[in-house]
C-alpha positions as CSV (number, residue, x, y, z in Angstrom):
1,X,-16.2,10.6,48.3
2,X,-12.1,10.5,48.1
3,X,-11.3,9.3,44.5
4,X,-7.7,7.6,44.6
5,X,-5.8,7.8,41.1
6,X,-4.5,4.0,40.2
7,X,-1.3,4.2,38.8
8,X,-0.4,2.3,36.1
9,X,2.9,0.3,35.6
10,X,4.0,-2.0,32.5
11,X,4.8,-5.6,33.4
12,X,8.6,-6.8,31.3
13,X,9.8,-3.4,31.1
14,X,12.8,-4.3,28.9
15,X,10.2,-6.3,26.0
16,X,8.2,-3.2,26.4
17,X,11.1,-0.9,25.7
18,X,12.0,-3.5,22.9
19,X,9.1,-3.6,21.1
20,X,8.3,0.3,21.5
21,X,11.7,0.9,19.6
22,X,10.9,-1.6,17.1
23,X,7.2,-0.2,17.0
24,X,8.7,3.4,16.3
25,X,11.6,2.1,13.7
26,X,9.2,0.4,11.9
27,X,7.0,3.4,11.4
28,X,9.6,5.8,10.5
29,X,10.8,3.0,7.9
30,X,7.2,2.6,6.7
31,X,6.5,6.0,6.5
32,X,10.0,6.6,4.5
33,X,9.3,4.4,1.8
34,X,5.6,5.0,1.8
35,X,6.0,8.4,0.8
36,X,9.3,7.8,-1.5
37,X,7.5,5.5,-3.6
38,X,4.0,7.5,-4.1
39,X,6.2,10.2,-5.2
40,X,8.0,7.6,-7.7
41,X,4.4,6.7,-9.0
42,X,2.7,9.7,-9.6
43,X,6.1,11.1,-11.1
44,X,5.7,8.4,-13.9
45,X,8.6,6.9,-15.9
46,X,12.3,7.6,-14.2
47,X,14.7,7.5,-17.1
48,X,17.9,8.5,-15.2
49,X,17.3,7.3,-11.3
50,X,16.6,11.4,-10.6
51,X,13.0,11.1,-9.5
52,X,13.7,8.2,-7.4
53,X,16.8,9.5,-5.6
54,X,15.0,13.0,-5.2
55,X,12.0,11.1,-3.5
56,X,14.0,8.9,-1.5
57,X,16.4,11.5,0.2
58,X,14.7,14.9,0.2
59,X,10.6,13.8,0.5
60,X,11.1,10.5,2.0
61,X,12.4,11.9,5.5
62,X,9.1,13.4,5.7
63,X,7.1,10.2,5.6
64,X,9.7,8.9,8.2
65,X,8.9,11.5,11.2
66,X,5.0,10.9,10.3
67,X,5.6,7.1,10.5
68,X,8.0,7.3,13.6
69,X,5.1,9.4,15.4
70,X,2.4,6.7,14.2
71,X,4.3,4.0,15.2
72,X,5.0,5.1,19.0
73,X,0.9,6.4,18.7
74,X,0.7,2.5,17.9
75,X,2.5,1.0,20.4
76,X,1.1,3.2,23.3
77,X,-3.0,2.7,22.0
78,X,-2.5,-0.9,20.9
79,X,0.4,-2.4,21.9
80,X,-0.1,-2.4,25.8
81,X,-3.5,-3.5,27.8
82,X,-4.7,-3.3,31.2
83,X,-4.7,-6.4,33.0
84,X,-8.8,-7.2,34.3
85,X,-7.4,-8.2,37.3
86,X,-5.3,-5.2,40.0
87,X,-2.4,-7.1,41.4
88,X,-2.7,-7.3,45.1
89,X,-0.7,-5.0,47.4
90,X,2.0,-6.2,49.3
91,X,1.3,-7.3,52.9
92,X,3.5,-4.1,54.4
93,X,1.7,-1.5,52.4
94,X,-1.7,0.0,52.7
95,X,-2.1,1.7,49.3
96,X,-4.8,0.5,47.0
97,X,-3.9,-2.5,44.2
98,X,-2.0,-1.5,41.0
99,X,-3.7,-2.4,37.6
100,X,-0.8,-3.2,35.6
101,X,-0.6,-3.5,32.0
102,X,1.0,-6.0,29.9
103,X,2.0,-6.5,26.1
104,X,-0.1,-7.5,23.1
105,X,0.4,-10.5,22.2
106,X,-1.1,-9.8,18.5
107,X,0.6,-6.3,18.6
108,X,4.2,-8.0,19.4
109,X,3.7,-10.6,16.9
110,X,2.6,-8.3,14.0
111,X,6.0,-6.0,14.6
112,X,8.3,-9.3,15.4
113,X,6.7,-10.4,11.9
114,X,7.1,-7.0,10.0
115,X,10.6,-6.6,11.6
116,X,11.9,-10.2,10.3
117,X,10.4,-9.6,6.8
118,X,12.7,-6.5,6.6
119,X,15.7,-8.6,7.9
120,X,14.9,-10.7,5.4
121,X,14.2,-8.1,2.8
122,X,17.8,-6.3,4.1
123,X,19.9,-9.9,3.9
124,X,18.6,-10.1,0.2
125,X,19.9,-6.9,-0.8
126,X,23.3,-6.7,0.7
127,X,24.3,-10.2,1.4
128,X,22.4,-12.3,-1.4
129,X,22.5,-8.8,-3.4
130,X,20.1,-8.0,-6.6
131,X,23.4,-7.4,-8.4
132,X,25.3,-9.2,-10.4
133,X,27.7,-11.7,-9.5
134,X,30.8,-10.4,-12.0
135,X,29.7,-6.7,-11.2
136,X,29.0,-4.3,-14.0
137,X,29.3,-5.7,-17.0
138,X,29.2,-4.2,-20.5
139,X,26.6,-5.0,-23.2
140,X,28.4,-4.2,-26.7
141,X,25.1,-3.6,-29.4
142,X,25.2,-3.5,-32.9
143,X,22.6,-2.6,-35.3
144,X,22.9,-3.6,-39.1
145,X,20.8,-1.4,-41.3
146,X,18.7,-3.2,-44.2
147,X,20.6,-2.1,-47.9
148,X,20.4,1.2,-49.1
149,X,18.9,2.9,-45.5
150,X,21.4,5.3,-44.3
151,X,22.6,6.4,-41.4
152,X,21.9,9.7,-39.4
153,X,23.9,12.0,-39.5
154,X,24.7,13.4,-35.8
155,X,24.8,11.2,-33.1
156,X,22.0,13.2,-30.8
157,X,19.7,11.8,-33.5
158,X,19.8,8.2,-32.5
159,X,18.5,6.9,-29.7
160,X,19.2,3.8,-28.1
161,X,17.2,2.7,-24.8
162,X,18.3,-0.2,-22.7
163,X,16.1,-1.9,-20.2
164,X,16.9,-4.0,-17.2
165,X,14.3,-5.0,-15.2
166,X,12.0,-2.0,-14.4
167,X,15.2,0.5,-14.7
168,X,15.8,2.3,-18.3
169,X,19.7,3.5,-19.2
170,X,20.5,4.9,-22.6
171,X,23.4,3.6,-24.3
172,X,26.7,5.4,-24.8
173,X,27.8,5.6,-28.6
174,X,31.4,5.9,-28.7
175,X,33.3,8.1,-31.3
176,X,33.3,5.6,-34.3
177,X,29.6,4.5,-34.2
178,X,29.0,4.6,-37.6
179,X,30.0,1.5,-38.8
180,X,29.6,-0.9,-42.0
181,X,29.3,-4.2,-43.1
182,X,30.1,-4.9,-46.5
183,X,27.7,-2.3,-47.8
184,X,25.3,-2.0,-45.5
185,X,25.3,0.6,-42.9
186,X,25.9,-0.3,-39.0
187,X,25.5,1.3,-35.0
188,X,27.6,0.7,-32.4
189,X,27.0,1.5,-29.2
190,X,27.1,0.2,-25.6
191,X,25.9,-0.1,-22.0
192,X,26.1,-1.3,-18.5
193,X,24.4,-4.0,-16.8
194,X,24.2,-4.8,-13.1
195,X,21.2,-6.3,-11.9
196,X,19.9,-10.2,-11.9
197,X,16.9,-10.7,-13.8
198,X,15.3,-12.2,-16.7
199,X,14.0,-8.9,-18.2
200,X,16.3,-7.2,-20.5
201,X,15.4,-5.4,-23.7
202,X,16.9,-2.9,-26.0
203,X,14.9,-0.5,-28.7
204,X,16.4,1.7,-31.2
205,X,14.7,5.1,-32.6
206,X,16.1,6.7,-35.7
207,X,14.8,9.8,-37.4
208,X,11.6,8.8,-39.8
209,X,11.8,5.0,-38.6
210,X,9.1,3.5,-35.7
211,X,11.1,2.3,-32.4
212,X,11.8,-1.3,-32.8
213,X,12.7,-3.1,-30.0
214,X,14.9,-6.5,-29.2
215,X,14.9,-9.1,-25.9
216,X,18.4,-9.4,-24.5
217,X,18.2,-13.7,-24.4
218,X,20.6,-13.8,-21.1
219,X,20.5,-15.7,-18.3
220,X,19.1,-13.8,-14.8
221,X,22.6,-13.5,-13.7
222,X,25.2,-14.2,-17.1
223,X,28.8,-15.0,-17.1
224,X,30.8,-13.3,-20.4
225,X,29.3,-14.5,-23.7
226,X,32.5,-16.1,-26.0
227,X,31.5,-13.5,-28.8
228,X,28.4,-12.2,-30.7
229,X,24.8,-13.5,-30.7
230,X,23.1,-14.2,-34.0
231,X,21.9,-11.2,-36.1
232,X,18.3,-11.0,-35.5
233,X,15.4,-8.7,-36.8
234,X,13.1,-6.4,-34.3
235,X,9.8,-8.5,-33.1
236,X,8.2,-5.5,-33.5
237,X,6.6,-5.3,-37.2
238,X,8.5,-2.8,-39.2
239,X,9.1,-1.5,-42.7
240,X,12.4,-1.4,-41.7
241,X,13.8,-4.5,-40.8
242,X,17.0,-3.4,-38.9
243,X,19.3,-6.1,-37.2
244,X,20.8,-6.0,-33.6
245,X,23.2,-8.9,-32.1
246,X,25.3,-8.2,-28.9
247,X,28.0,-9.7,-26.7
248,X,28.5,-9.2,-22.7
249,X,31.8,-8.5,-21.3
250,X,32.8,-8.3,-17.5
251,X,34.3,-4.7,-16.9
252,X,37.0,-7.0,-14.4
């Protein structure tokens, strides 16, 4: 008995050459950031962006050429099927019917889907933009000591930590940080904002004193403030009951 092979041949070439590119950019994308953020995880807190661009740029790539292979793999096992009926041969040709194959309709809706949640994804960070809409801005702190608690003596000994959504920056303390008021010791320091959101804290650790920490009250995207916020004490209980208020400047 003569066995004669059936070719195969993909009906809407260009969706199929569409959707495999898509199928394959998706992967690589996937497997990018997949890999990039378990790296971020397991690495723990990122206190200076380090971690994250290390992940991102030098063990990211990685995930990308496993998820480009996975996503053509994809395509080829799931994304095309074999129509149950062979198309009949023409009327001048006397070679056996072709069973073609067509696209997934679940397989070209899941990567249509995926593909306009990352448009979407992309429009929000470069034309709506997680930033801030006067830039970088500058948050001046200051910190009045309770009477009678001085200050430290170098500046490497205090620490001040500023938080901004899930991202961490220390603050800069500028040549004259030790300050006064009336007789009461004083910190100045400052920082840079640049992201929308709600979140913002700052926390201050000084040698034989527990960190206290204070909520930045600003809107999730603030203009300038017209001068100083109210002094007000840590909400974390404390022996000492050190003071912060703050003002936000646009670096423009």
């Amino acid at each position: 008995m003569v066995r004669t092979a059936i070719p195969i041949r993909a009906t809407n070439p260009d969706m199929r050459l569409i959707l495999g590119l898509l199928s394959a950019l998706l992967g690589a994308l996937a497997g990018w950031f997949a890999l990039a953020a378990l790296v971020i995880a397991l690495a723990g807190p990122d206190r200076d962006g380090g971690i994250a661009m290390g992940a991102f740029f030098d063990i990211g790539p990685i995930g990308g050429v496993v998820g480009l292979i996975a996503g053509i793999w994809l395509f080829v096992r799931f994304g095309l099927v074999r129509n149950a009926t062979p198309q009949p041969p023409a009327e001048t040709s006397d070679t056996t019917p072709h069973r073609t194959t067509r696209l997934s309709a679940p397989f070209a809706l899941t990567v249509l889907l995926i593909a306009a949640i990352l448009g979407y994804w992309g429009w929000y960070e470069l034309i709506r933009s997680p930033y801030l809409s006067h830039g970088y801005m500058t948050l001046h702190i200051e910190f009045r000591l309770p009477a009678g608690m001085t200050l430290p003596d170098k500046a490497e000994d205090v620490h001040i930590e500023v938080e901004e959504a899930t991202r961490y920056a220390n603050a800069d303390l500028p040549p004259n940080w030790r300050a006064h008021e009336g007789e009461r010791k004083a910190i100045i320091a400052s920082t840079s904002l640049s992201y929308k959101t709600r979140h913002r804290a700052v926390s201050l650790t000084l040698p034989g004193s527990p960190t206290q920490s204070w909520p930045i009250d600003l809107p999730s995207d603030p203009d300038p403030t017209p001068g100083f916020s109210p002094w007000r004490v840590a909400g974390d209980p404390s022996p000492a009951k050190i003071e912060m208020h703050f003002r936000l400047s646009a670096d423009h």
